[in-house]
DRENPA-3360 file (N, C-alpha, C; in nm, 2 decimals, always signed):
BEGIN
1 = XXXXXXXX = -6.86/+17.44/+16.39/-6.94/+17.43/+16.27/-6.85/+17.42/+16.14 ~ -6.85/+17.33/+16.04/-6.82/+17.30/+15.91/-6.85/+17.42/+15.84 ~ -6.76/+17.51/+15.80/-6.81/+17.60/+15.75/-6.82/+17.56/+15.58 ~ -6.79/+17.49/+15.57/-6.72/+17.40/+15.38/-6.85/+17.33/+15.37 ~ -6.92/+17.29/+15.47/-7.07/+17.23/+15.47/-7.21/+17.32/+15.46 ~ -7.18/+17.39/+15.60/-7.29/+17.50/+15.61/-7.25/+17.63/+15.59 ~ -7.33/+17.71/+15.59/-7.32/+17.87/+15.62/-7.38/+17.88/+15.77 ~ -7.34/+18.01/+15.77/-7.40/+18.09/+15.93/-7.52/+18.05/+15.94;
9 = XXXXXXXX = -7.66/+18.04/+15.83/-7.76/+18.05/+15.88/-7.83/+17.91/+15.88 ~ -7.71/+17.81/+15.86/-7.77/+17.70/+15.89/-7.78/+17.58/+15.69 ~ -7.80/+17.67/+15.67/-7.84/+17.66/+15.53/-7.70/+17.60/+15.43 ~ -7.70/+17.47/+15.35/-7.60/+17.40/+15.30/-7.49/+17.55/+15.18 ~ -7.40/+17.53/+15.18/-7.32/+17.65/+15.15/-7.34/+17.62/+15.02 ~ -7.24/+17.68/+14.96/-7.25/+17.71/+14.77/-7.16/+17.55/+14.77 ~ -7.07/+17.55/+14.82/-6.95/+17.40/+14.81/-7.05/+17.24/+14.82 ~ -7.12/+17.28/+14.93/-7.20/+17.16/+14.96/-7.31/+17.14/+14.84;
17 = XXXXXXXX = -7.38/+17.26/+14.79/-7.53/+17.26/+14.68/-7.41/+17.19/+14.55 ~ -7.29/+17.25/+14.53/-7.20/+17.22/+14.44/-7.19/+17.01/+14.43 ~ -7.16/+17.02/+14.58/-7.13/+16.90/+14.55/-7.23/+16.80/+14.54 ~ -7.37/+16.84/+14.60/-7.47/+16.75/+14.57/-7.49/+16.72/+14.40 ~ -7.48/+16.85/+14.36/-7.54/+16.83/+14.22/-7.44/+16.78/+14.12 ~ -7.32/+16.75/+14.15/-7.22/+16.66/+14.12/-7.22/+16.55/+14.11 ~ -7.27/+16.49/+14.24/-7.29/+16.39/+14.33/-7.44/+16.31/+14.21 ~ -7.52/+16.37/+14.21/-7.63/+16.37/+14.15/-7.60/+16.34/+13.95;
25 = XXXXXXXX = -7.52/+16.41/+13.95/-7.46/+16.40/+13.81/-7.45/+16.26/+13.79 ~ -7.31/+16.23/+13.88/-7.24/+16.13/+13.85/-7.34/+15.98/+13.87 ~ -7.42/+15.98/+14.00/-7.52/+15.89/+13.96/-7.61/+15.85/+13.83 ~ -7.64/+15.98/+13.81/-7.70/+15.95/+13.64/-7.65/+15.86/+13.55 ~ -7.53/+15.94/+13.53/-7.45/+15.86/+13.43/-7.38/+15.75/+13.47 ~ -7.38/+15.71/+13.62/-7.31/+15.58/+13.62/-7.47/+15.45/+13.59 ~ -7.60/+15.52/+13.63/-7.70/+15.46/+13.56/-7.70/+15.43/+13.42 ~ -7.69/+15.54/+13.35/-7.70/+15.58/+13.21/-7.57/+15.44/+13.11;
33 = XXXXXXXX = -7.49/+15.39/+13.21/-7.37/+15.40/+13.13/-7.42/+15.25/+13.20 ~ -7.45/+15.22/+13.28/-7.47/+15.08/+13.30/-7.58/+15.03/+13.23 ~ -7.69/+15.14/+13.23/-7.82/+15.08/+13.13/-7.72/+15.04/+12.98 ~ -7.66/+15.15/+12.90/-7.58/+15.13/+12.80/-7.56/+15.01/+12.76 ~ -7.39/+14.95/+12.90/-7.33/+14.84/+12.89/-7.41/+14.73/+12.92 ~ -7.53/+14.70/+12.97/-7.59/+14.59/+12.98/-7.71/+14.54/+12.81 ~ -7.75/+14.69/+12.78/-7.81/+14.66/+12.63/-7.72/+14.61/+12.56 ~ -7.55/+14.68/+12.51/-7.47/+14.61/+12.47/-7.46/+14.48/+12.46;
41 = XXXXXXXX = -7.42/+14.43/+12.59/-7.39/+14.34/+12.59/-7.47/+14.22/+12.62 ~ -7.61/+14.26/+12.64/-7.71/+14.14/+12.62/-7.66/+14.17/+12.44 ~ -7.69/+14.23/+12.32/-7.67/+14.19/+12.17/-7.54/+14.14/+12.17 ~ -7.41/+14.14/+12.24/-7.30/+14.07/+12.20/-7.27/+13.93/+12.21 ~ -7.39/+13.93/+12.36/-7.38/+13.78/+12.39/-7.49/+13.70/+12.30 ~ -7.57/+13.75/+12.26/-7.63/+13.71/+12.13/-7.57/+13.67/+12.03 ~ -7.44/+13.78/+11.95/-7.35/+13.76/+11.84/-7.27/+13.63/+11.90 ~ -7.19/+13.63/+12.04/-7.15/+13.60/+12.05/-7.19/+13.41/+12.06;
49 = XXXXXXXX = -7.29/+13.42/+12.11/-7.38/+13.23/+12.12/-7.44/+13.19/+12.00 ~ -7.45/+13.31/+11.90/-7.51/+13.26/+11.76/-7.39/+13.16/+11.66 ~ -7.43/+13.10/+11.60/-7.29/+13.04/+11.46/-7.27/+13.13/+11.40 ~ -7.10/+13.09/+11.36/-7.03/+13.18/+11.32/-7.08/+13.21/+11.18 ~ -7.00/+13.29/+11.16/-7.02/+13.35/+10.96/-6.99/+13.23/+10.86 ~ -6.92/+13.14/+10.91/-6.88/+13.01/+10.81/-6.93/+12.92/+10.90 ~ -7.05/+12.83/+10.84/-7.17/+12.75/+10.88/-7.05/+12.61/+10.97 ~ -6.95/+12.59/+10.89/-6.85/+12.46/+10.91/-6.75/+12.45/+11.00;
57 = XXXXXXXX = -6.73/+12.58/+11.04/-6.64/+12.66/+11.16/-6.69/+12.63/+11.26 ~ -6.60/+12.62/+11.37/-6.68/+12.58/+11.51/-6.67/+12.72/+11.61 ~ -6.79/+12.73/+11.65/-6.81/+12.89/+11.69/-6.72/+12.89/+11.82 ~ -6.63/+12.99/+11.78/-6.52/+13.03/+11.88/-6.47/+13.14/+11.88 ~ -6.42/+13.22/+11.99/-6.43/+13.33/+12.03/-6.29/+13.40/+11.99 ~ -6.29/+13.56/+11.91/-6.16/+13.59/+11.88/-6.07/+13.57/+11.95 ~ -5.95/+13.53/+11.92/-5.85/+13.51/+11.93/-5.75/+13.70/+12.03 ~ -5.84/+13.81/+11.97/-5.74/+13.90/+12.03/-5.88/+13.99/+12.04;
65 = XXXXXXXX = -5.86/+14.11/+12.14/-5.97/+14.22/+12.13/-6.05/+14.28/+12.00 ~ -6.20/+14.25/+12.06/-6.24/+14.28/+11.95/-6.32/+14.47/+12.00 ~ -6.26/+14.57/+11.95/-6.32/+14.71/+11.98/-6.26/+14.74/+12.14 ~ -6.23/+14.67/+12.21/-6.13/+14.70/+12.35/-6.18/+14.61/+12.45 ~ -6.30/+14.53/+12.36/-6.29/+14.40/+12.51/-6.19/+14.31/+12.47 ~ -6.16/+14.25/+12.54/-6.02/+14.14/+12.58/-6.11/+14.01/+12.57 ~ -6.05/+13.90/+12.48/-6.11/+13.78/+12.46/-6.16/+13.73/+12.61 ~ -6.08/+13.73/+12.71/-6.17/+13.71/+12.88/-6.29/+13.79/+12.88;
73 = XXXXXXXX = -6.28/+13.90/+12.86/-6.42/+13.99/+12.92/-6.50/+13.93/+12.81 ~ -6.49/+13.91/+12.67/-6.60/+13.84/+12.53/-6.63/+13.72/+12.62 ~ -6.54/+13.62/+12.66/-6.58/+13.47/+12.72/-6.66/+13.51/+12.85 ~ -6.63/+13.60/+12.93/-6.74/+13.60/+13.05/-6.91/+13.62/+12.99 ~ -6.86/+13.73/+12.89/-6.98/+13.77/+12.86/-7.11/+13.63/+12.78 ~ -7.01/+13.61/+12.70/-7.13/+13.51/+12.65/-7.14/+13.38/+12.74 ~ -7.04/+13.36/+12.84/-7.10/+13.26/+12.95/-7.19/+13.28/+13.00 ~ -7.20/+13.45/+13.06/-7.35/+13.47/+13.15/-7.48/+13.47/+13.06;
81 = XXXXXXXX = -7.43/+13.52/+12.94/-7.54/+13.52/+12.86/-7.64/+13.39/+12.83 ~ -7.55/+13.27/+12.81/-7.60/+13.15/+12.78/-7.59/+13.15/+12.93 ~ -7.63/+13.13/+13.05/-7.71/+13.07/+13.16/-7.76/+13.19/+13.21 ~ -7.80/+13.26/+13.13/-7.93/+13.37/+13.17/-7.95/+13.45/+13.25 ~ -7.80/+13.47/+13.29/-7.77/+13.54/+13.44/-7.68/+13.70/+13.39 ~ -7.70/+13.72/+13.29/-7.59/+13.82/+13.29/-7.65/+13.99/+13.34 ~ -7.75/+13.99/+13.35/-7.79/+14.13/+13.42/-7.78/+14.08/+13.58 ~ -7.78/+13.97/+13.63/-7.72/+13.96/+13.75/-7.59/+13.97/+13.79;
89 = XXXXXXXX = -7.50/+13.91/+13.68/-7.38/+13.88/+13.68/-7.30/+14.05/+13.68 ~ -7.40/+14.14/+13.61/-7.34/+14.26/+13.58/-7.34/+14.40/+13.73 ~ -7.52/+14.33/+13.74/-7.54/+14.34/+13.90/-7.44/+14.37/+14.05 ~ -7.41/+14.27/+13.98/-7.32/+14.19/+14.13/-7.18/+14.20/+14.11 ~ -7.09/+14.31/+14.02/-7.01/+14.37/+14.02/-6.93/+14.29/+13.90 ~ -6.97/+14.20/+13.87/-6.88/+14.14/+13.72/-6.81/+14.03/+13.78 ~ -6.79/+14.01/+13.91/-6.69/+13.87/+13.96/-6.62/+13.95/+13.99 ~ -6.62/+14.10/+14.07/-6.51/+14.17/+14.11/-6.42/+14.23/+13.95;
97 = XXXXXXXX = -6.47/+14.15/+13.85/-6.43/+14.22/+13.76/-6.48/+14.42/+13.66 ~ -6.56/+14.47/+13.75/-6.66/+14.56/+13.70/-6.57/+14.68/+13.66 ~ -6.46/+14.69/+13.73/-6.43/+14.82/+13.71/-6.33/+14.81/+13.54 ~ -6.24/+14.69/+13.56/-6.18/+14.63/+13.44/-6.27/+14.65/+13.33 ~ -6.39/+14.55/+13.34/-6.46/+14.56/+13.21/-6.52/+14.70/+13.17 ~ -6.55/+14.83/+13.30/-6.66/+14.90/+13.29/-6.50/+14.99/+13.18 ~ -6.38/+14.98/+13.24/-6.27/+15.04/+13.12/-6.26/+15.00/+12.95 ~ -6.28/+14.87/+12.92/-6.26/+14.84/+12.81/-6.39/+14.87/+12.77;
105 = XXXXXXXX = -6.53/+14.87/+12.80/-6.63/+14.93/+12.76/-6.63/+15.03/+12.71 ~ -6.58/+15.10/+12.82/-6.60/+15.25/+12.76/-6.50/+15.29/+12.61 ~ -6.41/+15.17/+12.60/-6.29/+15.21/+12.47/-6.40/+15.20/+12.37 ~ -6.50/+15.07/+12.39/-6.61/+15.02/+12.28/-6.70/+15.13/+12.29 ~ -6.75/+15.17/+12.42/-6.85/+15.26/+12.38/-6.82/+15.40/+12.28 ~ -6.70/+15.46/+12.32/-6.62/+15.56/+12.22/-6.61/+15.55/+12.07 ~ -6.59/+15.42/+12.07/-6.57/+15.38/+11.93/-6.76/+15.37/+11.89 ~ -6.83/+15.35/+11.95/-6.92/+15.33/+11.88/-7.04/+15.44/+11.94;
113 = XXXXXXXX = -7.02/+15.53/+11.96/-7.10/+15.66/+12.01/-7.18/+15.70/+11.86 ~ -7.15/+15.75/+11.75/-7.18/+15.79/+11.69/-7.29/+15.67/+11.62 ~ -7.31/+15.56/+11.63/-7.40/+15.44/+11.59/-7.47/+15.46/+11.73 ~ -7.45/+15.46/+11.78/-7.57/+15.47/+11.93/-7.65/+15.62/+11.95 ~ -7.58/+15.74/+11.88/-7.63/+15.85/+11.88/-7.76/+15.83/+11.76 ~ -7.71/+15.78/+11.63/-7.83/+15.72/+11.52/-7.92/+15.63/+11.57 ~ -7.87/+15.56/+11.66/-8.00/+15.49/+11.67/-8.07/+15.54/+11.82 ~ -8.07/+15.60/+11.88/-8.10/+15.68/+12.00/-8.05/+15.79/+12.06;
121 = XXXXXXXX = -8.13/+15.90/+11.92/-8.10/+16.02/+11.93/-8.10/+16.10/+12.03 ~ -8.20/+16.05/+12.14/-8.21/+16.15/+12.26/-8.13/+16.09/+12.36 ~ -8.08/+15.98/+12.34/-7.96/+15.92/+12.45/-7.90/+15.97/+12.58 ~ -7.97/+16.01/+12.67/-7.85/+16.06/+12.78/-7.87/+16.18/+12.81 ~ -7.97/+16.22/+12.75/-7.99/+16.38/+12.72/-8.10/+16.39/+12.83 ~ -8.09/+16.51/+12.89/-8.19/+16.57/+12.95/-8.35/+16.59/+12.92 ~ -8.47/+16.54/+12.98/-8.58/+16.55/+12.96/-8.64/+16.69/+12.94 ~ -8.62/+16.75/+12.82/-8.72/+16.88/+12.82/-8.84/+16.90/+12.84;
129 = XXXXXXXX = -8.90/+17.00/+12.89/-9.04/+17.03/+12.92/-9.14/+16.99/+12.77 ~ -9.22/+16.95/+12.81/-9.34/+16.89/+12.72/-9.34/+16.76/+12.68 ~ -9.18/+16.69/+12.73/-9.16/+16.58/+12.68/-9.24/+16.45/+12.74 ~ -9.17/+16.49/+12.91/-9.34/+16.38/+13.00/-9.44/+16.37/+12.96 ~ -9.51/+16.49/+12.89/-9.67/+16.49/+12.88/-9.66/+16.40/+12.77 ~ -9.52/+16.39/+12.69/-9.57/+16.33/+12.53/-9.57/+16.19/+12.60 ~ -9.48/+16.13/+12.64/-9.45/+16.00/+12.71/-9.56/+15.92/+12.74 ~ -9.61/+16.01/+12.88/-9.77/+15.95/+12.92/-9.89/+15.94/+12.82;
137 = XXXXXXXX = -9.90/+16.02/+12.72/-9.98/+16.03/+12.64/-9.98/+15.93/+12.54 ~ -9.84/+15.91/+12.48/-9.85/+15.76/+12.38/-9.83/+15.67/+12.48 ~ -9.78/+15.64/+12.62/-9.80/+15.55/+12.69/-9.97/+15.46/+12.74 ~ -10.01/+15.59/+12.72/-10.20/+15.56/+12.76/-10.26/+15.51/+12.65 ~ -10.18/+15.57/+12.50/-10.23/+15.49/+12.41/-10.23/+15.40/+12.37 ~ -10.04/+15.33/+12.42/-10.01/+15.22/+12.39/-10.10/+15.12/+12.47 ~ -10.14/+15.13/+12.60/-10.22/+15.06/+12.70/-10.35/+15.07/+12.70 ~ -10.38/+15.12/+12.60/-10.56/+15.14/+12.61/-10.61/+15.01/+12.54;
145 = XXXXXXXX = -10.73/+14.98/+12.63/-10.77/+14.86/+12.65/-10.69/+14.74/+12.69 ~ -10.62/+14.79/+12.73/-10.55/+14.64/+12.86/-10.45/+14.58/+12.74 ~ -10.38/+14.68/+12.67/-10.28/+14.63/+12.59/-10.17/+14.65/+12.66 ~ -10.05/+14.57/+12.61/-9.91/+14.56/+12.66/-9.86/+14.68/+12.57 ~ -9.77/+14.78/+12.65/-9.68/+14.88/+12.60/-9.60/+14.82/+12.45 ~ -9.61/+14.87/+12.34/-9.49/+14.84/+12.29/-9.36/+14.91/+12.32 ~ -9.24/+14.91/+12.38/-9.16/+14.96/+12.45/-9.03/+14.98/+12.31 ~ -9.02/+14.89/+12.25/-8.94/+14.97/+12.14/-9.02/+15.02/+12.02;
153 = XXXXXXXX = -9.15/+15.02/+12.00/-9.18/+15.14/+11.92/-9.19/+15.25/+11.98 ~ -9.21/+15.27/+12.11/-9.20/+15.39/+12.17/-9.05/+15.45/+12.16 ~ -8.97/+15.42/+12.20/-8.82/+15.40/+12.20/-8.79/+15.46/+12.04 ~ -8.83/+15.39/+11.96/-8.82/+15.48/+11.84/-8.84/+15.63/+11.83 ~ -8.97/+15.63/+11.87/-9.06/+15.73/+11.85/-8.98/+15.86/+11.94 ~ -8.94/+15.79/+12.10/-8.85/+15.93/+12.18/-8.72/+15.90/+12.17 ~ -8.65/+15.82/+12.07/-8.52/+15.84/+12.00/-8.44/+15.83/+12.17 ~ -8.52/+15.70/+12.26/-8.42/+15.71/+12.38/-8.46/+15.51/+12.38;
161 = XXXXXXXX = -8.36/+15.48/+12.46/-8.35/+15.31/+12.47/-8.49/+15.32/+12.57 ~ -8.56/+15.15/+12.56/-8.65/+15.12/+12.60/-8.69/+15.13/+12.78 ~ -8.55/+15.08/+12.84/-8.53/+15.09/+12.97/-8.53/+15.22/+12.98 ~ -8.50/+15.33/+12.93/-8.47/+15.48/+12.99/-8.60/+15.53/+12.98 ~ -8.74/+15.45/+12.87/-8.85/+15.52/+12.89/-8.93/+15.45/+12.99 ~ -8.90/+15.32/+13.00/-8.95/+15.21/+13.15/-8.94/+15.31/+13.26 ~ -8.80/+15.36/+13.29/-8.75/+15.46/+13.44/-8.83/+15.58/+13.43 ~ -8.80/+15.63/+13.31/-8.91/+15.79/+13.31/-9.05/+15.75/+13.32;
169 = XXXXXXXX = -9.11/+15.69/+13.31/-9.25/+15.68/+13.34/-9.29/+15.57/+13.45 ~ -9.19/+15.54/+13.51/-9.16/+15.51/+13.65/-9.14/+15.66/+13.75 ~ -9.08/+15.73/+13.70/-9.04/+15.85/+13.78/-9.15/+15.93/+13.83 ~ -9.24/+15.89/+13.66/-9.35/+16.00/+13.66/-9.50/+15.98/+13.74 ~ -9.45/+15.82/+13.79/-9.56/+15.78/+13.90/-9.64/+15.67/+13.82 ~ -9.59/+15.60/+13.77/-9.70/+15.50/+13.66/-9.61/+15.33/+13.72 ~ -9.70/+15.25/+13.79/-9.63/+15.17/+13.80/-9.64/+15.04/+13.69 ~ -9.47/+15.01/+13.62/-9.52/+14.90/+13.52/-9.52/+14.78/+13.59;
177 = XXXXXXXX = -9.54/+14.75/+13.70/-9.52/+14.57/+13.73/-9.43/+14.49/+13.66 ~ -9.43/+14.43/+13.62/-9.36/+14.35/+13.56/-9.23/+14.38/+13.46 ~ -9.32/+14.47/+13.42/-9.23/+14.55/+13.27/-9.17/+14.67/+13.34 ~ -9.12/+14.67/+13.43/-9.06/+14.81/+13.50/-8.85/+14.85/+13.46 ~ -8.87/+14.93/+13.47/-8.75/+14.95/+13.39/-8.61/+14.92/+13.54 ~ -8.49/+14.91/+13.46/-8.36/+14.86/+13.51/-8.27/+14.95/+13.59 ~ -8.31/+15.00/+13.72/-8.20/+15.08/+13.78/-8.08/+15.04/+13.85 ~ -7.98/+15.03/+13.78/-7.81/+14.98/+13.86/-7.79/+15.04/+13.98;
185 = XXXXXX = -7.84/+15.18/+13.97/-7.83/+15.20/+14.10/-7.94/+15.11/+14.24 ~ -7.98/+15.12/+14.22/-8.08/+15.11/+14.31/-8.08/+14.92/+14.33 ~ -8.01/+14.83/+14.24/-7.99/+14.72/+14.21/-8.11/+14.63/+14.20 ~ -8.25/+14.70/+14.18/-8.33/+14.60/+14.12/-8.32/+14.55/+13.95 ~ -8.30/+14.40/+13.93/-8.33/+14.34/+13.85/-8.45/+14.31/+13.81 ~ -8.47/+14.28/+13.67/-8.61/+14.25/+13.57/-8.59/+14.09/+13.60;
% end
């Protein structure tokens, strides 16, 4: 018997309850951090496919890192962006590139934590008690009479991104069909 697994009576030990809820952690946030980097970077590939700041310039991509992505990681990005593939692209490991980019991200996300905390105060943060009941409650209102959710005024309203309230009221048993929110783990795409 694994004693590092079990105890005597069968029952998972303090190391094993330890490691699930680690285990459990770390999924969150590798969720959390992929929902992040894919919001990001759907707006950069936006910045990045729009014309430049000087109308007569021919739109082209920095020359050197901009915030800790590498002019390759900017060029993939707005590549997938303009052929519509980039939550697949991000999906399906980056071109073997995921772990590379998921590093210079995080230099960008650091740098810009405190603009993502303003604009998504509850970001990341743990669901307090009362908070579900609020959720379903403006969710039934948003839907009453066969309306479509608005998903970023809600988002405002729980100071959390749109996909994080898609998943929590997915969790909470409400199926959205169509409009259902983005789990990286689990690898369903929208």
């Amino acid at each position: 018997m694994d004693s590092f697994n079990t105890s005597l009576s069968g029952a998972p030990s303090r190391e094993a309850r330890i490691q699930a809820v680690l285990s459990e952690q770390r999924a969150l946030a590798h969720d959390a951090l992929d929902d992040l980097m894919h919001e990001a970077f759907l707006e950069i590939g936006v910045i990045l496919s729009s014309q430049t700041d000087n109308p007569g310039a021919p739109n082209t991509l920095p020359d050197k890192p901009v915030s800790g992505l590498s002019t390759k990681t900017l060029q993939l990005i707005r590549q997938h962006h303009d052929t519509g593939d980039l939550a697949e692209w991000l999906s399906a490991d980056a071109g073997g590139n995921k772990s590379i980019i998921i590093s210079q991200f995080l230099n960008l996300s650091a740098l810009q934590m405190q603009e993502l905390r303003a604009r998504f105060p509850r970001a990341f943060m743990k669901w307090e008690e009362g908070e579900d009941a609020a959720l379903l409650s403006a969710y039934q209102e948003e839907t009453a009479q066969g309306r479509k959710a608005n998903f970023n005024r809600l988002a405002e309203r729980f100071g959390r991104n749109a996909n994080a309230l898609r998943l929590r009221l997915e969790h909470l048993g409400i199926d959205l069909g169509d409009e259902a929110g983005v789990s990286r783990r689990s690898g369903r795409i929208r």
